[in-house]
OpenMM code with the backbone's topology and positions (N, CA, C; nanometers):
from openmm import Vec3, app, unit

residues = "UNK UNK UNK UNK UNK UNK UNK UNK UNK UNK UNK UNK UNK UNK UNK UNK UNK UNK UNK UNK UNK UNK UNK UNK UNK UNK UNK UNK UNK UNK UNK UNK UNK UNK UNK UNK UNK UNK UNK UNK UNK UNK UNK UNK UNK UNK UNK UNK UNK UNK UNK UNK UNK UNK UNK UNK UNK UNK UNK UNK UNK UNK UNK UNK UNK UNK UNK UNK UNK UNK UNK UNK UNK UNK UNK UNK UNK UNK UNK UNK UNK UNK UNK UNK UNK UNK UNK UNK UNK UNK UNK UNK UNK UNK UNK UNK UNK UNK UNK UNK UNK UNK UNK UNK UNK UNK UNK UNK UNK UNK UNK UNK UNK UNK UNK UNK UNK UNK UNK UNK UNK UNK UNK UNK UNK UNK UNK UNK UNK UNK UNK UNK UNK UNK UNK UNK UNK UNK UNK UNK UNK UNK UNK UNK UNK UNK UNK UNK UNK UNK UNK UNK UNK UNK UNK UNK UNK UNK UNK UNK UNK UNK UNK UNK UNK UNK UNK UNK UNK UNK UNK UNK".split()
positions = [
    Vec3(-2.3358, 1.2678, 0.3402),
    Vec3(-2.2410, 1.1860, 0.4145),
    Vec3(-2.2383, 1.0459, 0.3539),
    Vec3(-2.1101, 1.0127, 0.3235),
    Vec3(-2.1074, 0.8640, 0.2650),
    Vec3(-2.0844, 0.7664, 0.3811),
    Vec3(-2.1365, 0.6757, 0.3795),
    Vec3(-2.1589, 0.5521, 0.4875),
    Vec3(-2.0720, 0.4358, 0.4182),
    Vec3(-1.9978, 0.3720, 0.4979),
    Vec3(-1.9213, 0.1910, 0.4618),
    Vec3(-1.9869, 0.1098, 0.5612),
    Vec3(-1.9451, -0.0182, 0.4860),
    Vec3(-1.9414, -0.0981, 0.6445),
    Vec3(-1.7922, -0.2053, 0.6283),
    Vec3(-1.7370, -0.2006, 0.7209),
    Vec3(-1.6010, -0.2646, 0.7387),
    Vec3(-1.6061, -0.4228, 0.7969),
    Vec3(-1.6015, -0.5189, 0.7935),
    Vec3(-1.5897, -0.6034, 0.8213),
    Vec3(-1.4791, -0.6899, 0.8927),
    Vec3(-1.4655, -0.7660, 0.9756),
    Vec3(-1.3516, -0.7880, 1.0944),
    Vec3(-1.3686, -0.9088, 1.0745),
    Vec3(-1.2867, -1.0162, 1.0470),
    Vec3(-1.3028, -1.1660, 1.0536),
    Vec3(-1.1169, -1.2230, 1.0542),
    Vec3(-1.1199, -1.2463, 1.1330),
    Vec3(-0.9535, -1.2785, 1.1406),
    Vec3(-0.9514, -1.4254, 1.2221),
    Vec3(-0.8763, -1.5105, 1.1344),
    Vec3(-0.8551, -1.6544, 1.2668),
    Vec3(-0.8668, -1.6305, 1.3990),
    Vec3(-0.7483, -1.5264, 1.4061),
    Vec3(-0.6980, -1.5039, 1.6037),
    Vec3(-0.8367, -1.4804, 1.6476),
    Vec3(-0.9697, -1.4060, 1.5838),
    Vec3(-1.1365, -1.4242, 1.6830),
    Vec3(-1.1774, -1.5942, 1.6960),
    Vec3(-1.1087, -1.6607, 1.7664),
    Vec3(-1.1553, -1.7495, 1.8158),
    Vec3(-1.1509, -1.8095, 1.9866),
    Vec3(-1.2553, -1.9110, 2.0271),
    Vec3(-1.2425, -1.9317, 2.1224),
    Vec3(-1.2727, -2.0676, 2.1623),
    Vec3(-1.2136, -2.1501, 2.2265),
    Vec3(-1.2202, -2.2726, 2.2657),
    Vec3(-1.3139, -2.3191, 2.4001),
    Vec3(-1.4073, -2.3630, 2.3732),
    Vec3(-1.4783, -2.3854, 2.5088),
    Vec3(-1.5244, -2.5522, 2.5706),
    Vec3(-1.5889, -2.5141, 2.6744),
    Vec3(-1.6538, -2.6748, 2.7052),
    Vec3(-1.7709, -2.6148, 2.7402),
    Vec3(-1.9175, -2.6861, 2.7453),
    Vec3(-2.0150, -2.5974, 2.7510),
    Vec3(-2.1313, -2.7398, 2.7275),
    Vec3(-2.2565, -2.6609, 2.7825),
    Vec3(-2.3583, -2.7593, 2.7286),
    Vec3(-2.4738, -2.7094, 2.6948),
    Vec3(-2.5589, -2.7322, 2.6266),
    Vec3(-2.6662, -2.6739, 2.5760),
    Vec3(-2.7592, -2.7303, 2.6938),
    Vec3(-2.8596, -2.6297, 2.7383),
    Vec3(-2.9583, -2.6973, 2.8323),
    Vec3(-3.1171, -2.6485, 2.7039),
    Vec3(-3.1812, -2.7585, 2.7123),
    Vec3(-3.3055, -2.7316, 2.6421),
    Vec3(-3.4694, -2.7703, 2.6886),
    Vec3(-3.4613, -2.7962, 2.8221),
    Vec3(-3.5861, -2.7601, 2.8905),
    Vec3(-3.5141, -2.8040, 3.0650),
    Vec3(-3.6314, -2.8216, 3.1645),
    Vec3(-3.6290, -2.8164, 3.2721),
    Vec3(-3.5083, -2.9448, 3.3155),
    Vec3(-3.5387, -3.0435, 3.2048),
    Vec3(-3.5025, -3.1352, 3.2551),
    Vec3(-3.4277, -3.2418, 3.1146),
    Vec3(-3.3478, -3.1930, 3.0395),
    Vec3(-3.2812, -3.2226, 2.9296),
    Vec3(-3.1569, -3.0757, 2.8866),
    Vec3(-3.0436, -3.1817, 2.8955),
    Vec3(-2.9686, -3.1116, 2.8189),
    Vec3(-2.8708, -3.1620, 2.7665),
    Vec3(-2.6894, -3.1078, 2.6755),
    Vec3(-2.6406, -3.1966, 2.6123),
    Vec3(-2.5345, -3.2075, 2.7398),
    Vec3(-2.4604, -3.3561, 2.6939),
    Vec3(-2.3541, -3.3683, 2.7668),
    Vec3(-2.2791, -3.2734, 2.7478),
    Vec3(-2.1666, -3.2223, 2.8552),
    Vec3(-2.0559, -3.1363, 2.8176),
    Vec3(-1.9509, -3.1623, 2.7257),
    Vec3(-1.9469, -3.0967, 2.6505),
    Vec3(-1.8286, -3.0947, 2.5166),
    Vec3(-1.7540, -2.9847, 2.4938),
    Vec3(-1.7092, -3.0045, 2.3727),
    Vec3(-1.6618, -2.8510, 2.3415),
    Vec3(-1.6937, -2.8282, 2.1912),
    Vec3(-1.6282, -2.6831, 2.1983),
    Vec3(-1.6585, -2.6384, 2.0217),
    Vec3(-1.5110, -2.5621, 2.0525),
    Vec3(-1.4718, -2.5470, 1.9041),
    Vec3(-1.4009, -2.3873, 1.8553),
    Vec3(-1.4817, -2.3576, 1.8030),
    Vec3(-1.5007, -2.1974, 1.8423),
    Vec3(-1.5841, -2.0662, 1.7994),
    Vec3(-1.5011, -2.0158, 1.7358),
    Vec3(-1.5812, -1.9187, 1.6163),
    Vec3(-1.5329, -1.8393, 1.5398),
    Vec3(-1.6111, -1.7473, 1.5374),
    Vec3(-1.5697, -1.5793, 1.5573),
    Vec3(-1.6153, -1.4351, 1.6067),
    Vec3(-1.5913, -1.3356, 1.4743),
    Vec3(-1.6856, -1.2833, 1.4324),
    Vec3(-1.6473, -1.2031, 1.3100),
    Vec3(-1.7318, -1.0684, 1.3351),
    Vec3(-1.7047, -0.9794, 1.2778),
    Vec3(-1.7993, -0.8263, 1.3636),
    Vec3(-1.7920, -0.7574, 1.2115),
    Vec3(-1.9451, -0.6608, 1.1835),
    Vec3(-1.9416, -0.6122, 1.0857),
    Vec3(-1.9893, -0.4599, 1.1447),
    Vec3(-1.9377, -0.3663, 1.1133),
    Vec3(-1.9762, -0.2131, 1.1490),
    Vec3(-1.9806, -0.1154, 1.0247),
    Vec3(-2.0970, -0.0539, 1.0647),
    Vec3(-2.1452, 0.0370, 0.9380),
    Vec3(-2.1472, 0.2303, 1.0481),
    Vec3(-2.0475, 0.2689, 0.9424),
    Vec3(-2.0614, 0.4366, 1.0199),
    Vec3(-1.9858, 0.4882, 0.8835),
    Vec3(-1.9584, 0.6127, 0.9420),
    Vec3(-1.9798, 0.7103, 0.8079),
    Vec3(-1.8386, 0.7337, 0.7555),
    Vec3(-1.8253, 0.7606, 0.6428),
    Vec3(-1.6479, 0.7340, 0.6167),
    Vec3(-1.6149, 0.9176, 0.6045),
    Vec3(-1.4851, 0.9733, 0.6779),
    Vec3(-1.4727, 1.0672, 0.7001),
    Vec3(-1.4308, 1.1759, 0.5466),
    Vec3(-1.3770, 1.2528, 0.5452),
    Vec3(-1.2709, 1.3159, 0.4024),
    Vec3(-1.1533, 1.2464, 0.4260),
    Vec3(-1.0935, 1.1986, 0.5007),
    Vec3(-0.9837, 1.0991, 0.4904),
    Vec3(-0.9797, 0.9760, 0.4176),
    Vec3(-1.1233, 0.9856, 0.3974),
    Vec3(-1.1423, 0.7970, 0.3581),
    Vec3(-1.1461, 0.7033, 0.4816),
    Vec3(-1.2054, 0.7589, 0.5990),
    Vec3(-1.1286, 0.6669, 0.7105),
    Vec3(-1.2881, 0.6627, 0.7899),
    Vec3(-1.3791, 0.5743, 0.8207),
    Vec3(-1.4307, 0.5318, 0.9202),
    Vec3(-1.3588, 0.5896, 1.0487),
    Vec3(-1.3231, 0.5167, 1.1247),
    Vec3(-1.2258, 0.5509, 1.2138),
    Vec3(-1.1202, 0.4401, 1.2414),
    Vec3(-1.0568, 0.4567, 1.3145),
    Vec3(-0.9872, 0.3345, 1.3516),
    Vec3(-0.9790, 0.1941, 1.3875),
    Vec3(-1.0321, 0.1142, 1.3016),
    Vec3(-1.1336, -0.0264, 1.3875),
    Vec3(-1.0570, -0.0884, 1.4275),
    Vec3(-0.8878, -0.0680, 1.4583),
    Vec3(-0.8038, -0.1689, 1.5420),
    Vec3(-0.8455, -0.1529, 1.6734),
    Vec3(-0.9607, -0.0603, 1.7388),
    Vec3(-1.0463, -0.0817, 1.8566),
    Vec3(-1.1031, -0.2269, 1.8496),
    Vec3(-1.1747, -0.2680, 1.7672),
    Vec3(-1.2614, -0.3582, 1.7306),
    Vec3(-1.1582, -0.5033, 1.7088),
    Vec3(-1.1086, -0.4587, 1.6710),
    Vec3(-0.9773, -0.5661, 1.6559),
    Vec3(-0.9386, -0.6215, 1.8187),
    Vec3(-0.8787, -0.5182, 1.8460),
    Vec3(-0.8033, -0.5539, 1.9704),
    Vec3(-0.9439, -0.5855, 2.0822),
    Vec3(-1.0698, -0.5200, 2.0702),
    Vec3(-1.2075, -0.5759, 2.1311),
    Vec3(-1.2405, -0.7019, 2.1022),
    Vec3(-1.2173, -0.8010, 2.0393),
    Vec3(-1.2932, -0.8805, 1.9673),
    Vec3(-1.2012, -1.0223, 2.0373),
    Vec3(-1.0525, -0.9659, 2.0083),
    Vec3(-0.9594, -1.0796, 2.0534),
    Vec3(-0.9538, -1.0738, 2.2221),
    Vec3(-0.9558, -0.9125, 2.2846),
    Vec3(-0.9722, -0.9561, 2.4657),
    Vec3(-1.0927, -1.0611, 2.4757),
    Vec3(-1.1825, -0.9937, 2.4305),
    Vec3(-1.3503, -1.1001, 2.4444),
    Vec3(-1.2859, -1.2537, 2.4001),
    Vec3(-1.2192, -1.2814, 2.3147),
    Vec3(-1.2625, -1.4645, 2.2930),
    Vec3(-1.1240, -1.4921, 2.3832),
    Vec3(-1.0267, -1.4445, 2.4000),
    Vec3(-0.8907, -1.4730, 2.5167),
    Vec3(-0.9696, -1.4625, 2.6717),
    Vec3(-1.0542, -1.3805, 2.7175),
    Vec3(-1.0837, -1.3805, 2.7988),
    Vec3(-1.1823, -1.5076, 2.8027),
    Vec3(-1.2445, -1.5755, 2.7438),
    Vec3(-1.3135, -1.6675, 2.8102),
    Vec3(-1.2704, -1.8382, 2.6863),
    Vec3(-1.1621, -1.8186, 2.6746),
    Vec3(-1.0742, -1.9329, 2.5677),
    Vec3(-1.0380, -1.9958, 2.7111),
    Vec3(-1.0304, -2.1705, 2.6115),
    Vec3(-1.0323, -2.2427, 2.7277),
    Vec3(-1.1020, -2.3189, 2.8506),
    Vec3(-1.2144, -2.2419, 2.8990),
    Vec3(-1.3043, -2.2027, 2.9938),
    Vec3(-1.4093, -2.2842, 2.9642),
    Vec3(-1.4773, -2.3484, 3.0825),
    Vec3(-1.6072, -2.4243, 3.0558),
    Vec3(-1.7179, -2.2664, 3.1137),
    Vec3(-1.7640, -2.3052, 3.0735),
    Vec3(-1.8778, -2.1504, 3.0289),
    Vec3(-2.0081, -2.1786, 3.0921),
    Vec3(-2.0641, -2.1424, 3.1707),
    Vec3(-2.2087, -2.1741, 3.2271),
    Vec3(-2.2786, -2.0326, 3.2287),
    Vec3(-2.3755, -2.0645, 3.2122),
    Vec3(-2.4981, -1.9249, 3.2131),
    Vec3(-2.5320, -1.8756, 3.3416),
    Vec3(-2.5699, -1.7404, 3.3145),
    Vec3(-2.5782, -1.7180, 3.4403),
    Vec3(-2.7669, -1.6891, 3.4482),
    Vec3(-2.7800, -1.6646, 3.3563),
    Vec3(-2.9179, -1.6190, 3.3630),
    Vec3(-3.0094, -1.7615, 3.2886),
    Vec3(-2.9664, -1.8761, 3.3072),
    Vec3(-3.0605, -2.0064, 3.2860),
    Vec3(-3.1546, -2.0018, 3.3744),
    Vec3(-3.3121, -2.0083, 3.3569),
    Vec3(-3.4141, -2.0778, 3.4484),
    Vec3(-3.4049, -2.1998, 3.4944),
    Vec3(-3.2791, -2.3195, 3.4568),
    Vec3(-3.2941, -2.4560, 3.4972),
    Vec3(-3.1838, -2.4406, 3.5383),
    Vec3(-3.0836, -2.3979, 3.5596),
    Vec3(-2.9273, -2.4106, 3.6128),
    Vec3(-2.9462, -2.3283, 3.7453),
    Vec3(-2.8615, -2.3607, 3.8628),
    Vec3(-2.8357, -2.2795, 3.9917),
    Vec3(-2.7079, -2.3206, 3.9891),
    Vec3(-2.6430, -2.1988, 3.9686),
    Vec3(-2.4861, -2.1573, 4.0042),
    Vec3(-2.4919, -2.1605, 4.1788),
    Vec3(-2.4261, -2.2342, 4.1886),
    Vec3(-2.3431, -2.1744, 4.3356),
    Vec3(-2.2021, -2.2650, 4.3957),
    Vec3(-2.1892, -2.2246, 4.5256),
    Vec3(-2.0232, -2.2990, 4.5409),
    Vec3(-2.0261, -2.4036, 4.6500),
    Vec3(-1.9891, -2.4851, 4.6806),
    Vec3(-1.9571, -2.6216, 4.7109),
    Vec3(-1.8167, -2.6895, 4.7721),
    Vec3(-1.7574, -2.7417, 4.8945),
    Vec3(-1.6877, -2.7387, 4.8947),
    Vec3(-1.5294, -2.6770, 4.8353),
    Vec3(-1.5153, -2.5271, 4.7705),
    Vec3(-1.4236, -2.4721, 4.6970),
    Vec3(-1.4533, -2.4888, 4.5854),
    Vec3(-1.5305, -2.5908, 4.4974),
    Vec3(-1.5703, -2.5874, 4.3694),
    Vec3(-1.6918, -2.4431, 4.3145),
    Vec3(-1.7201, -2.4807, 4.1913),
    Vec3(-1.8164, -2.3992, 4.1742),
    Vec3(-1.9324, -2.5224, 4.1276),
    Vec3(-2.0194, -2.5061, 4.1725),
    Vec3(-2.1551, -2.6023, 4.1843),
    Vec3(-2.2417, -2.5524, 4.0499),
    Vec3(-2.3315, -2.6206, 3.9747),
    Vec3(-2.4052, -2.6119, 3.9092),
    Vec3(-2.4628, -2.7348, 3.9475),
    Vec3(-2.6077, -2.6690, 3.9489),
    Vec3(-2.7808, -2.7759, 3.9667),
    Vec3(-2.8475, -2.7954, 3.8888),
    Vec3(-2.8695, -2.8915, 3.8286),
    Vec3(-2.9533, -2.9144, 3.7714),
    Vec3(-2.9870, -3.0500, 3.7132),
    Vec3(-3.1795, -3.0353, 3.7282),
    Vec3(-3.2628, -3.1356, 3.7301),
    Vec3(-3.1823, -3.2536, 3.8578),
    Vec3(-3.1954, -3.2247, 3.9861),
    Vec3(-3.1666, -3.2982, 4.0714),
    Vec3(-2.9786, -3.3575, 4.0233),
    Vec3(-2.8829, -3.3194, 3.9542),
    Vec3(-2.7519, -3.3338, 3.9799),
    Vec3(-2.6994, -3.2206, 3.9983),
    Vec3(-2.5991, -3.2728, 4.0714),
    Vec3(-2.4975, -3.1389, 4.0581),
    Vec3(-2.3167, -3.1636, 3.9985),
    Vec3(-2.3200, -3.0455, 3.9767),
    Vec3(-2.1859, -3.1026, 3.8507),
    Vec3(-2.0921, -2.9699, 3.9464),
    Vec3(-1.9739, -3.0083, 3.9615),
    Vec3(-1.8626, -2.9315, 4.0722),
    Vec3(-1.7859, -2.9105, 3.9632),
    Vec3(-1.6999, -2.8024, 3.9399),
    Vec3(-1.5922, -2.7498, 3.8782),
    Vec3(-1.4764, -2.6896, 3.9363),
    Vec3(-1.4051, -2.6847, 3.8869),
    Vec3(-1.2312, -2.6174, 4.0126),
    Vec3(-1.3222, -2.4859, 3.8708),
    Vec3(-1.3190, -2.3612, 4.0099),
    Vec3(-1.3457, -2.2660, 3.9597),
    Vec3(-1.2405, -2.2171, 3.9190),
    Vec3(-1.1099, -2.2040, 3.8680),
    Vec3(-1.0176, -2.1710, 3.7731),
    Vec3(-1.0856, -2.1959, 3.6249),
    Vec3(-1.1237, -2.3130, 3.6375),
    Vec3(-1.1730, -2.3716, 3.4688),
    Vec3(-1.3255, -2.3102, 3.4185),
    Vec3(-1.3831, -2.2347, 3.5241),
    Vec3(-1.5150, -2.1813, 3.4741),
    Vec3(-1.4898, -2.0503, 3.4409),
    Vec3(-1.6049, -1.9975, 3.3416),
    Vec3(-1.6057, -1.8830, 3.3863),
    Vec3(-1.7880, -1.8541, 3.3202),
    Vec3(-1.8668, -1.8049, 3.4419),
    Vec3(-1.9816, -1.7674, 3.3870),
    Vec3(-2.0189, -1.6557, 3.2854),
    Vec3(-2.1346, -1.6242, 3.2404),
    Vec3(-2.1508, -1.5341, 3.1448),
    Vec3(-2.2725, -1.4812, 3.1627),
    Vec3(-2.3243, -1.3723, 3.1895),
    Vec3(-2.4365, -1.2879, 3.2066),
    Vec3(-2.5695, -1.3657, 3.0503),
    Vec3(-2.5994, -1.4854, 3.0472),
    Vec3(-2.6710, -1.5147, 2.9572),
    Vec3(-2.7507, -1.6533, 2.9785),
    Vec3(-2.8969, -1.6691, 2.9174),
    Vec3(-2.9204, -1.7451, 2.9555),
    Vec3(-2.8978, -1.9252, 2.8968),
    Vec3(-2.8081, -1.9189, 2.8163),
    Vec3(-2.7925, -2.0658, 2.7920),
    Vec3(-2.6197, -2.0100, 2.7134),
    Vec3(-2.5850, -2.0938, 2.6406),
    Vec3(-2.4419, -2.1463, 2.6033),
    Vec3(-2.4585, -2.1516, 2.4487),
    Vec3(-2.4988, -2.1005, 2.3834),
    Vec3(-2.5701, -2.1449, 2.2026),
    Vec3(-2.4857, -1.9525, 2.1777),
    Vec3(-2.5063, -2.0402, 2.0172),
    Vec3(-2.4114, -1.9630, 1.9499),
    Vec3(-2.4611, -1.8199, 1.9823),
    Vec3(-2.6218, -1.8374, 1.9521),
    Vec3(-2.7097, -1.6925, 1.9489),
    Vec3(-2.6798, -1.6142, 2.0606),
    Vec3(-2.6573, -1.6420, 2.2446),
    Vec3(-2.6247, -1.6437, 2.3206),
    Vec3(-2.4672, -1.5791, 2.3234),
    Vec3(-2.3948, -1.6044, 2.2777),
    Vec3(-2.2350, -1.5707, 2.2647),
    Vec3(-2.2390, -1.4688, 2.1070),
    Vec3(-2.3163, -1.4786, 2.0303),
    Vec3(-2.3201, -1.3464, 1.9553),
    Vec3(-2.3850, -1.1944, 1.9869),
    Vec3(-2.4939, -1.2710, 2.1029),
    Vec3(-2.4876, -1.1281, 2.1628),
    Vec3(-2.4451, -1.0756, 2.2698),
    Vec3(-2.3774, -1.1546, 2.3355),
    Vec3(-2.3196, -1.1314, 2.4270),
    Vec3(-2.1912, -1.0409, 2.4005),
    Vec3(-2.1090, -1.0455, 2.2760),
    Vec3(-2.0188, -1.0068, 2.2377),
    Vec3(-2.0730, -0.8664, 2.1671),
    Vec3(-2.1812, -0.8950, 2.1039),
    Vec3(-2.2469, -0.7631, 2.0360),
    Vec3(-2.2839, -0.6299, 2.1597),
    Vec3(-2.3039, -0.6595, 2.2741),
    Vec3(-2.3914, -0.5924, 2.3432),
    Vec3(-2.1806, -0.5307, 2.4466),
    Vec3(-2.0911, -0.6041, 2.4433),
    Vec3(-1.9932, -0.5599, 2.4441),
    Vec3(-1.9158, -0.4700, 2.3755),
    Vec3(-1.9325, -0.4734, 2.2174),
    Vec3(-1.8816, -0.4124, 2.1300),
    Vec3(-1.9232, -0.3051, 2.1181),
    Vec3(-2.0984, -0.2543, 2.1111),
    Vec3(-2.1574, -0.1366, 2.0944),
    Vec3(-2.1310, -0.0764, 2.2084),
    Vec3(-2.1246, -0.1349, 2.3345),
    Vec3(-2.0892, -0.0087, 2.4617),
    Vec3(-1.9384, -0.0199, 2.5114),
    Vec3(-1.8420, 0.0018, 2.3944),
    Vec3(-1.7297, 0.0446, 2.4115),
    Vec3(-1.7092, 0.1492, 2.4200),
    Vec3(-1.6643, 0.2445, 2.4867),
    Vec3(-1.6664, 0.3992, 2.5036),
    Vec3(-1.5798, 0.4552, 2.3751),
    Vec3(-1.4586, 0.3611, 2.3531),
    Vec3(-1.4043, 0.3895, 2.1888),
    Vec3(-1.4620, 0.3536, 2.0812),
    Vec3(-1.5676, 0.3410, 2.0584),
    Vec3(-1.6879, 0.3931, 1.9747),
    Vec3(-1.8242, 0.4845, 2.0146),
    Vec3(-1.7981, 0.5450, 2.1157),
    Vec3(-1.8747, 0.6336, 2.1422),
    Vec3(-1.8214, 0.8112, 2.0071),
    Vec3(-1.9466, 0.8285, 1.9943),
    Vec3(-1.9460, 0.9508, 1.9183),
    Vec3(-1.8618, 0.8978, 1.7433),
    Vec3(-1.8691, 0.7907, 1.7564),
    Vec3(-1.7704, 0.7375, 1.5718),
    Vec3(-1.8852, 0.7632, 1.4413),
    Vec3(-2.0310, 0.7710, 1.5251),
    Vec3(-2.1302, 0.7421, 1.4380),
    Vec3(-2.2023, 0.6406, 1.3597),
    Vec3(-2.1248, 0.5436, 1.4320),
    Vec3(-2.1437, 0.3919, 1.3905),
    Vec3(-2.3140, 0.3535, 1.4053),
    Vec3(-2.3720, 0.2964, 1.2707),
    Vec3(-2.5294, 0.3058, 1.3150),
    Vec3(-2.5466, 0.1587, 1.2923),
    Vec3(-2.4531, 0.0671, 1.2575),
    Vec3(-2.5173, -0.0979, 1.3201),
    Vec3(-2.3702, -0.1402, 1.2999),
    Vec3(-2.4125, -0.2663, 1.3566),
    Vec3(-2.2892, -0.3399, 1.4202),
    Vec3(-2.3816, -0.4662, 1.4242),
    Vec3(-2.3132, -0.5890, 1.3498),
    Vec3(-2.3508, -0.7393, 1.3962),
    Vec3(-2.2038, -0.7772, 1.4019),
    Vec3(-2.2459, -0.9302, 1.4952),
    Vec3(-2.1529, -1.0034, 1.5309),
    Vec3(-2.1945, -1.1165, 1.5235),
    Vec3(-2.1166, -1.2634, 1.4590),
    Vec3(-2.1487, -1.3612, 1.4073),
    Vec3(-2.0451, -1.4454, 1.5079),
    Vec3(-2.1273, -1.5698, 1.5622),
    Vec3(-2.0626, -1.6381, 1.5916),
    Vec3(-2.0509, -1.7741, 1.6041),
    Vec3(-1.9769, -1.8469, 1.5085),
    Vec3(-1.9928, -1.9680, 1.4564),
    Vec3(-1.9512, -2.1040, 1.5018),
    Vec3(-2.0329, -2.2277, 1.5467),
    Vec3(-1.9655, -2.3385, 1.6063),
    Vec3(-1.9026, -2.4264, 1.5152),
    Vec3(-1.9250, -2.4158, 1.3691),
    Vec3(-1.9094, -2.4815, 1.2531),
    Vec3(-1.9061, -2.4297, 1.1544),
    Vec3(-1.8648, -2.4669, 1.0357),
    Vec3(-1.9010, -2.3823, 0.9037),
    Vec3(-2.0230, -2.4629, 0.8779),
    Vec3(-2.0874, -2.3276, 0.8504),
    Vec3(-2.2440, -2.3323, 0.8074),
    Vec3(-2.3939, -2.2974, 0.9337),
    Vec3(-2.2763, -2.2814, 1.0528),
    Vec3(-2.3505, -2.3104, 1.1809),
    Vec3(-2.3284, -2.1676, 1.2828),
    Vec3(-2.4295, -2.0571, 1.2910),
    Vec3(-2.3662, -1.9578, 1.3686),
    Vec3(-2.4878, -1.8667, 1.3801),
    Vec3(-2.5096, -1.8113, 1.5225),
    Vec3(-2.5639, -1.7049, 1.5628),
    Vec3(-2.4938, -1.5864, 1.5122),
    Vec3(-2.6286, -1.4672, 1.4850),
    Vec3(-2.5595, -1.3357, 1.4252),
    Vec3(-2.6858, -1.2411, 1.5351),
    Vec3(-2.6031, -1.1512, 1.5645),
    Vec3(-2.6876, -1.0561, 1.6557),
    Vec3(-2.6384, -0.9409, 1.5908),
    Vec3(-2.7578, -0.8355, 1.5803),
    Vec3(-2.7375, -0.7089, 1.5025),
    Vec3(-2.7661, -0.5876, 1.6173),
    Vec3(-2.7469, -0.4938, 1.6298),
    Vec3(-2.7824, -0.3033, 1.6729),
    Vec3(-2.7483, -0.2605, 1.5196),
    Vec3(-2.9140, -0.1656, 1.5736),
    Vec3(-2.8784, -0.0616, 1.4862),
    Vec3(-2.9432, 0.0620, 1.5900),
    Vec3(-2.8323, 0.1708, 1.5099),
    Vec3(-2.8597, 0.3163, 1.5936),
    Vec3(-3.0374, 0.3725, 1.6069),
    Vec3(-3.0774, 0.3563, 1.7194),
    Vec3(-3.1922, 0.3717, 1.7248),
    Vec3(-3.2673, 0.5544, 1.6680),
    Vec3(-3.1381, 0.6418, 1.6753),
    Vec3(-3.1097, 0.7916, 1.6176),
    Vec3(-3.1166, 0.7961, 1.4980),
    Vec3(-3.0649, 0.6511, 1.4094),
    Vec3(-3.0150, 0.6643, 1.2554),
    Vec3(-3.1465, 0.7371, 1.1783),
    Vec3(-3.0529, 0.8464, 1.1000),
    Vec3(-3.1695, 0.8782, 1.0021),
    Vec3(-3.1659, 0.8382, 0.8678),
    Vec3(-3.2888, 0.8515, 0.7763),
    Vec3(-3.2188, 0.8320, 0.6370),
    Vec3(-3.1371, 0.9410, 0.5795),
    Vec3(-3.0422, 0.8960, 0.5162),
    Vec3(-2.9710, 0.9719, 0.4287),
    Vec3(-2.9995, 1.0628, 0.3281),
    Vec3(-2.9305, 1.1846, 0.2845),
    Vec3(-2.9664, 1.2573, 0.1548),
    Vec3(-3.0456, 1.1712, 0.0747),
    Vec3(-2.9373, 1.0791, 0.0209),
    Vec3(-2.9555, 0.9808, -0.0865),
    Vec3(-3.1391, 0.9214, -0.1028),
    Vec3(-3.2124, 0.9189, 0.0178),
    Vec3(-3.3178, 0.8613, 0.0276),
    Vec3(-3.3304, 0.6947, 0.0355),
    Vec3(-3.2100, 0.6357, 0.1409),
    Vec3(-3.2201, 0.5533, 0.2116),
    Vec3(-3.2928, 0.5011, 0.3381),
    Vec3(-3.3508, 0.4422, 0.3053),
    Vec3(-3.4526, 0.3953, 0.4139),
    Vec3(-3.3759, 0.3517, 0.5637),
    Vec3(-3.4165, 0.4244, 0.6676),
    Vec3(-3.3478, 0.3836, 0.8231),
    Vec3(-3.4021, 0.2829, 0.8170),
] * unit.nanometer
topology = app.Topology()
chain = topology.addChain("A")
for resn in residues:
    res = topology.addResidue(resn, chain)
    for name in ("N", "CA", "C"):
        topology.addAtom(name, app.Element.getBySymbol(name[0]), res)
């Protein structure tokens, strides 16, 4: 079986945020923003067609994920120093004795524990591998890179925990 790996990096994977880095109990950055940039690399087996499979899954996956949270000030949900909760109609965040109110239209939380690139690359990675339209493709890794800058970016990898080595005598 011959194996590729296809690579996905297109402008439209981007996402605009406001966000802050928290880095202990009681320090973190002011709120700002970044443009993100989302790129996905997948390795599975190329068929007698010449065809992997169809990665305009991955395509059209990649752009709901950064549209769905473009725009959006982004808070963690799983921080040890942050407490999400709501507040007069706002959405409340605590921390180190302030609290910061948001018109919950403009938030949107994220199952993670801080706001850093590493954080949003796997967050997107751990989306991509449990897409049911890559279930059974044979796909045995998948990273996703995600960059606040050039030169500057979390990369989170899966690999198929099943993968075997190949004829060839490739090492899993």
């Amino acid at each position: 079986m011959r194996y590729c790996r296809i690579e996905v990096a297109k402008q439209a994977y981007n996402f605009s945020i406001a966000h802050f880095t928290i880095f202990s109990a009681t320090s973190r950055e002011d709120l700002h923003g970044h443009n993100f940039q989302v790129e996905c690399e997948l390795e599975a087996p190329v068929g007698d067609d010449g065809l992997m499979f169809d990665y305009a899954i991955i395509k059209r996956t990649l752009k709901e994920l950064c549209d769905a949270i473009d725009e959006k000030t982004i808070l963690p949900e799983r921080s040890p120093h942050l407490t999400l909760g709501a507040r007069d109609g706002y959405l409340s965040a605590e921390f180190d004795g302030e609290t910061l109110l948001f018109l919950a239209r403009d938030v949107m939380t994220l199952p993670v524990a801080n706001t850093t690139v590493e954080e949003f690359s796997n967050y997107f990675l751990d989306k991509i591998v449990s897409h049911p339209a890559l279930e059974g493709r044979g796909v045995r890794e998948v990273l996703v890179k995600v960059s606040s800058s050039p030169g500057q970016r979390g990369v989170s990898c899966w690999k198929d925990p099943n993968r075997h080595p190949n004829q060839k005598g490739e090492n899993a």
